[in-house]
Residue frames as qw, qx, qy, qz and C-alpha x, y, z in Angstrom:
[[0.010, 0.546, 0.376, -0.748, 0.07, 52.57, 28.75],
 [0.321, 0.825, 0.459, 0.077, -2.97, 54.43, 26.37],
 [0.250, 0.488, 0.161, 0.821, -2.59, 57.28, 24.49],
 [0.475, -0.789, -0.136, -0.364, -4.99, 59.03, 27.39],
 [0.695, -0.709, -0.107, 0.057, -2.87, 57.91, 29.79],
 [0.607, -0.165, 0.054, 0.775, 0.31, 59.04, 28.84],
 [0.155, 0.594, 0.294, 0.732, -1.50, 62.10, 27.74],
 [0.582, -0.723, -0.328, -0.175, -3.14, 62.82, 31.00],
 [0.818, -0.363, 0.026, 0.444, 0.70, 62.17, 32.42],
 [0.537, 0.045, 0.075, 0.839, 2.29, 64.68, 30.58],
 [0.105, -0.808, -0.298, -0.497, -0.36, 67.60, 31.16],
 [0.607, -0.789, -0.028, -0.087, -0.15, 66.93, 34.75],
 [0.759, -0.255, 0.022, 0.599, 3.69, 66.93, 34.73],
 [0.349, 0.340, -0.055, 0.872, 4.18, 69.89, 32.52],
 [0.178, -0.812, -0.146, -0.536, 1.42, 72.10, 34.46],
 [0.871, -0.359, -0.129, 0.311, 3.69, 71.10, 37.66],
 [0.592, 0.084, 0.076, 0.798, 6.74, 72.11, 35.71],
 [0.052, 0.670, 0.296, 0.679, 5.07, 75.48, 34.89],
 [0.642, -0.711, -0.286, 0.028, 3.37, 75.91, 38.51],
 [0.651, -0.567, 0.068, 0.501, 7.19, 75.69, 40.11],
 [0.588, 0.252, 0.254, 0.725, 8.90, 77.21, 37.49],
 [0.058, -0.724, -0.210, -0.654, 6.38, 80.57, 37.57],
 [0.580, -0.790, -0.198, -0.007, 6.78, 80.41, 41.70],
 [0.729, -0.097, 0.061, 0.675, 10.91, 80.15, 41.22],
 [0.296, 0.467, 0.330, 0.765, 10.81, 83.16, 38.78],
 [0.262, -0.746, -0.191, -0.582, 8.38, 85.34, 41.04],
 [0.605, -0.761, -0.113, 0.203, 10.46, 84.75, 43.88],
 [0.556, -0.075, 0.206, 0.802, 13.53, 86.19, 42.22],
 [0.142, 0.457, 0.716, 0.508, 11.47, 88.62, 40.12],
 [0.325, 0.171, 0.328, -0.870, 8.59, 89.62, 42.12],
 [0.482, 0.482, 0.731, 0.033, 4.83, 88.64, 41.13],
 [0.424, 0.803, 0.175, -0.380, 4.05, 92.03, 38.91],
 [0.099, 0.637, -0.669, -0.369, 7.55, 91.58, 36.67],
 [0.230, 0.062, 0.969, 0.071, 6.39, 87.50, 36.27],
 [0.436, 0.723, 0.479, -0.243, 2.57, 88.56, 35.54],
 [0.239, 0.839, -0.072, -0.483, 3.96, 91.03, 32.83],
 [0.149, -0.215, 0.922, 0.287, 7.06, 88.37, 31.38],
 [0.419, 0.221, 0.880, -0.031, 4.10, 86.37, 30.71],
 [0.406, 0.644, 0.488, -0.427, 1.82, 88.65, 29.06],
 [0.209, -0.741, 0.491, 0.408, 4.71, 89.78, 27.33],
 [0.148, -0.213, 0.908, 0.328, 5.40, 86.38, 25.60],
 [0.413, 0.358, 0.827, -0.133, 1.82, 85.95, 24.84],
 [0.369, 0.804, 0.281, -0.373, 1.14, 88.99, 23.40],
 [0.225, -0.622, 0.685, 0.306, 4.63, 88.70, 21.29],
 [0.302, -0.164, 0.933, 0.102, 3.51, 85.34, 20.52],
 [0.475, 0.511, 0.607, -0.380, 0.50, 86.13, 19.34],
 [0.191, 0.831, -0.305, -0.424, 1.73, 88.67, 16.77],
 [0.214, -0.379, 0.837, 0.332, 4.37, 86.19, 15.38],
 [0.451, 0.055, 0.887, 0.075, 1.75, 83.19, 15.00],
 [0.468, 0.691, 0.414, -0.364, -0.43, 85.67, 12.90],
 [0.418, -0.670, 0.457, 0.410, 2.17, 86.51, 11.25],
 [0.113, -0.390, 0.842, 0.354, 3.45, 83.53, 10.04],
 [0.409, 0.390, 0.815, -0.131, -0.41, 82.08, 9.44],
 [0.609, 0.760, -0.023, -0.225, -1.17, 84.44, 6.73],
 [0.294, 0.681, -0.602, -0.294, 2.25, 84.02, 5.27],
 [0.348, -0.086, 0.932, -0.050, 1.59, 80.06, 5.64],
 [0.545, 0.622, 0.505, -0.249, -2.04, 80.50, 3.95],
 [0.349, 0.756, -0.425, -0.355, -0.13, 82.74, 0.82],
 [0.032, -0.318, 0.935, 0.156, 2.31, 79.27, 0.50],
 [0.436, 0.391, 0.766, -0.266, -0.92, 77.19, 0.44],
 [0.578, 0.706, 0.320, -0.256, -2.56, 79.03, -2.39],
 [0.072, -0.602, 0.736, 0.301, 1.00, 78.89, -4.12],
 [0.308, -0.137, 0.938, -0.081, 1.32, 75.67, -3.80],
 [0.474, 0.425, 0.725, -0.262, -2.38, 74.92, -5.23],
 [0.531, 0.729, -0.231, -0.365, -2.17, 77.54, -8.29],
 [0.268, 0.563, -0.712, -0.322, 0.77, 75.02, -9.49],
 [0.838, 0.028, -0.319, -0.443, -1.30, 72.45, -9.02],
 [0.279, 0.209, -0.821, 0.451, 0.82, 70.71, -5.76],
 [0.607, -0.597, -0.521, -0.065, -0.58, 69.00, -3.05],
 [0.045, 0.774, -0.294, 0.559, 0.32, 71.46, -0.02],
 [0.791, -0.245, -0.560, 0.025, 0.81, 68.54, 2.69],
 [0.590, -0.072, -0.335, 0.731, 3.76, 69.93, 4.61],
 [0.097, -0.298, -0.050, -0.948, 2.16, 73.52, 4.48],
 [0.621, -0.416, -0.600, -0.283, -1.07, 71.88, 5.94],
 [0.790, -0.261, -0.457, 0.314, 0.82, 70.30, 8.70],
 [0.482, 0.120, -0.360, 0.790, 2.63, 73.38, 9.42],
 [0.339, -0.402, -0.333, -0.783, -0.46, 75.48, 9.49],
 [0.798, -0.369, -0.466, -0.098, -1.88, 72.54, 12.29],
 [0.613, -0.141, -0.493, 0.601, 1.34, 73.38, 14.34],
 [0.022, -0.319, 0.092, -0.943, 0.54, 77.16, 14.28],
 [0.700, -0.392, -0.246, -0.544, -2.46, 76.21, 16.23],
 [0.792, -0.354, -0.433, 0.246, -0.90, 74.12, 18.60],
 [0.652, -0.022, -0.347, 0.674, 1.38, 76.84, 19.08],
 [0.245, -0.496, -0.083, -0.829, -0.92, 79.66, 19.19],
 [0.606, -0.646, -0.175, -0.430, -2.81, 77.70, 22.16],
 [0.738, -0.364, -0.212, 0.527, 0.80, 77.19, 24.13],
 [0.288, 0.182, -0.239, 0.909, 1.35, 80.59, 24.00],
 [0.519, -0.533, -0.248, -0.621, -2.23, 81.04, 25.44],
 [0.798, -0.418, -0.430, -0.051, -0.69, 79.14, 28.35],
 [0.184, -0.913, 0.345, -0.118, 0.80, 81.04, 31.18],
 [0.882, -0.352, 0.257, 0.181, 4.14, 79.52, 31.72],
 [0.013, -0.768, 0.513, 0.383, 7.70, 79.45, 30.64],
 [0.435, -0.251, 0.784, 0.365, 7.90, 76.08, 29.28],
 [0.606, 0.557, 0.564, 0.070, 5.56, 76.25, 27.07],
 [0.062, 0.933, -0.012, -0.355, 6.63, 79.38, 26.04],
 [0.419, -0.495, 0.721, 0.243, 9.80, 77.89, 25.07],
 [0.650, 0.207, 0.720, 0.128, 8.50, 75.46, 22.96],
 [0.554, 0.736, 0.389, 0.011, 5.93, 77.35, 21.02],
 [0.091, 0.926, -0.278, -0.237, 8.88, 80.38, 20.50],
 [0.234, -0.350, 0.775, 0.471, 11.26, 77.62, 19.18],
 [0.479, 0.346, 0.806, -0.038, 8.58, 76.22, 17.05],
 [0.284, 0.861, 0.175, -0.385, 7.88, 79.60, 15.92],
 [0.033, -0.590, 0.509, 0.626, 11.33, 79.38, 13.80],
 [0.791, 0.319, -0.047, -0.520, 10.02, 78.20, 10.29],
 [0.428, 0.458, -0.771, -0.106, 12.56, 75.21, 9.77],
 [0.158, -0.003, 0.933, -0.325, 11.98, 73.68, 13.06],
 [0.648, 0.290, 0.397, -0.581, 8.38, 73.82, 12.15],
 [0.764, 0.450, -0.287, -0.362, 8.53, 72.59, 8.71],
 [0.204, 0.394, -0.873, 0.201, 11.00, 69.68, 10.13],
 [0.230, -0.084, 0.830, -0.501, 8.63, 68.86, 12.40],
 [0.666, 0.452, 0.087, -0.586, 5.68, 69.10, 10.08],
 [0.616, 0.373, -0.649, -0.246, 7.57, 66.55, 7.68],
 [0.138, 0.178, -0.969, 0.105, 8.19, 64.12, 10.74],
 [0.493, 0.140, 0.460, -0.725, 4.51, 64.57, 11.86],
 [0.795, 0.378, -0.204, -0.428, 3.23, 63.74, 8.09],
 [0.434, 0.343, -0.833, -0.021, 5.74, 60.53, 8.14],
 [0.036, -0.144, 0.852, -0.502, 4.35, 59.50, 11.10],
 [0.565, 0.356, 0.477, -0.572, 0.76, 59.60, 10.50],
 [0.620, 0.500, -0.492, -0.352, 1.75, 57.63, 6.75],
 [0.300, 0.187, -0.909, 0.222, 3.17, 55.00, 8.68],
 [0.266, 0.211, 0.737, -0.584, -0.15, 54.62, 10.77],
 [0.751, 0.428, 0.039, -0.501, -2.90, 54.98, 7.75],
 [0.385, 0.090, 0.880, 0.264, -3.38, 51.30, 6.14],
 [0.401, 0.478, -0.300, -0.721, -4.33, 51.46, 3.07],
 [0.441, -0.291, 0.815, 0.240, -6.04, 48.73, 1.51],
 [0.175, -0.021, 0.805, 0.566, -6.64, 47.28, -1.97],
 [0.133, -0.605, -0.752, -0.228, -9.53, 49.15, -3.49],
 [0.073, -0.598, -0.056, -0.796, -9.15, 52.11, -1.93],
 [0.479, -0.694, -0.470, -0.260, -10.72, 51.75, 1.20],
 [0.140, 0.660, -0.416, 0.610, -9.18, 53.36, 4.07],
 [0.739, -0.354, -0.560, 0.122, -8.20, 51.11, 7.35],
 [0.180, -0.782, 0.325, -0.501, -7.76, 53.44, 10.48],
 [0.100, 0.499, -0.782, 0.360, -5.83, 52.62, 13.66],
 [0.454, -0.275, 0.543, -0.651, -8.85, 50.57, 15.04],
 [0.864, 0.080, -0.043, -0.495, -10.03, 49.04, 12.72],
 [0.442, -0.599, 0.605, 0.282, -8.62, 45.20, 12.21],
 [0.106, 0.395, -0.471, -0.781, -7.62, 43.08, 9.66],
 [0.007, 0.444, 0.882, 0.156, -9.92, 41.02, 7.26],
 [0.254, 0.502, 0.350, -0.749, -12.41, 44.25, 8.37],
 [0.391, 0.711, -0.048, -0.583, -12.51, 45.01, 4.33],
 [0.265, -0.342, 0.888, 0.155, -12.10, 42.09, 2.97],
 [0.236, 0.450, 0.855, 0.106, -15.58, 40.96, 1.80],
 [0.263, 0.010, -0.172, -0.949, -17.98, 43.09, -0.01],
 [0.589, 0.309, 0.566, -0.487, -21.53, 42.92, 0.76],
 [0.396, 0.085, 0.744, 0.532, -23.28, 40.82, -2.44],
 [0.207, 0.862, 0.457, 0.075, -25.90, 43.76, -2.86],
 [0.208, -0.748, 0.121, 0.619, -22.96, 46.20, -3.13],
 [0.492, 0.867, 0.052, -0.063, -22.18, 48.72, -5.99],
 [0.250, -0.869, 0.321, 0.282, -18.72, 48.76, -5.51],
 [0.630, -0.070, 0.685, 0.359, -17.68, 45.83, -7.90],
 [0.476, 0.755, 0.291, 0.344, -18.41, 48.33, -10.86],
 [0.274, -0.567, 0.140, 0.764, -15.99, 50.76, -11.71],
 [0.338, 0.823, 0.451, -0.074, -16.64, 53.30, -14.03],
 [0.618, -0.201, 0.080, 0.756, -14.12, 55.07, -15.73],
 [0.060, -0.537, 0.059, 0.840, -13.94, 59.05, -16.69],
 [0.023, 0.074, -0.773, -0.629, -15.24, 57.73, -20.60],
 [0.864, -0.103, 0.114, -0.479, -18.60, 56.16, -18.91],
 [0.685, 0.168, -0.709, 0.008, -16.76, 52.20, -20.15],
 [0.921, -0.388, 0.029, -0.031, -17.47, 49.46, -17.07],
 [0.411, 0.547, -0.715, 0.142, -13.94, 48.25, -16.36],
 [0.940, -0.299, -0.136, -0.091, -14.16, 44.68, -14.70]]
């Protein structure tokens, strides 16, 4: 099964889950206590992710005055955004998620297995060139014989063959 289709499969299962989950709750509840829970966790949630996105952008320009690459800060930065647009979804499970996500370890855990995981999918190959998940191999294997690339030039101006 595709990435689309197992993507497609787990929208339409969680917005299900959500669906029954917000009909359970508002029959125990009422609808105006469920309509308010929700807004509740969004507007909550909102606060937090701003929060923690400036104090994610401050680590970032850290990170760059000492002259580090901020990878893991990046990544974590990428999650605040995923979780800013599950708390933009009504529902409890998402809610869930994005409010555990919100704690900075699980995020920065998850931000390190995210960046291992997308290192272990970029081929790299000899020469620099960059092979993406489509491409296959042999793709970058020949240079064209009217290409520049068989000069390198080093920081001095010197050719290096």
């Amino acid at each position: 099964m595709g990435f689309v289709a197992r993507f497609f499969l787990l929208v339409t299962a969680l917005s299900m889950g959500e669906l029954y989950l917000l009909v359970v709750v508002a029959n125990q509840i009422t609808f105006l206590p469920t309509l308010a829970l929700c807004v509740l966790t969004g507007v909550l949630g909102g606060g937090l992710v701003r929060w923690q996105g400036l104090r994610c952008i401050k680590e970032i320009q850290a990170n760059l005055g000492q002259g580090q690459v901020p990878a893991d800060e990046i990544v974590s930065g990428l999650i605040l955004v995923v979780i800013g647009t599950l708390l933009l979804t009504p529902g409890f499970i998402t809610d869930t998620v994005a409010f555990t996500m919100l704690v900075p370890p699980i995020r920065l855990a998850v931000a390190r297995w995210s960046l291992a995981a997308l290192k272990k999918r970029a081929v790299i190959h000899q020469g620099g060139t960059f092979a993406g998940p489509f491409s296959r191999p042999g793709d970058f294997d020949r240079e064209p014989q009217d290409s520049p690339r068989g000069r390198v030039i080093d920081v001095e101006g010197e050719e290096i063959r």
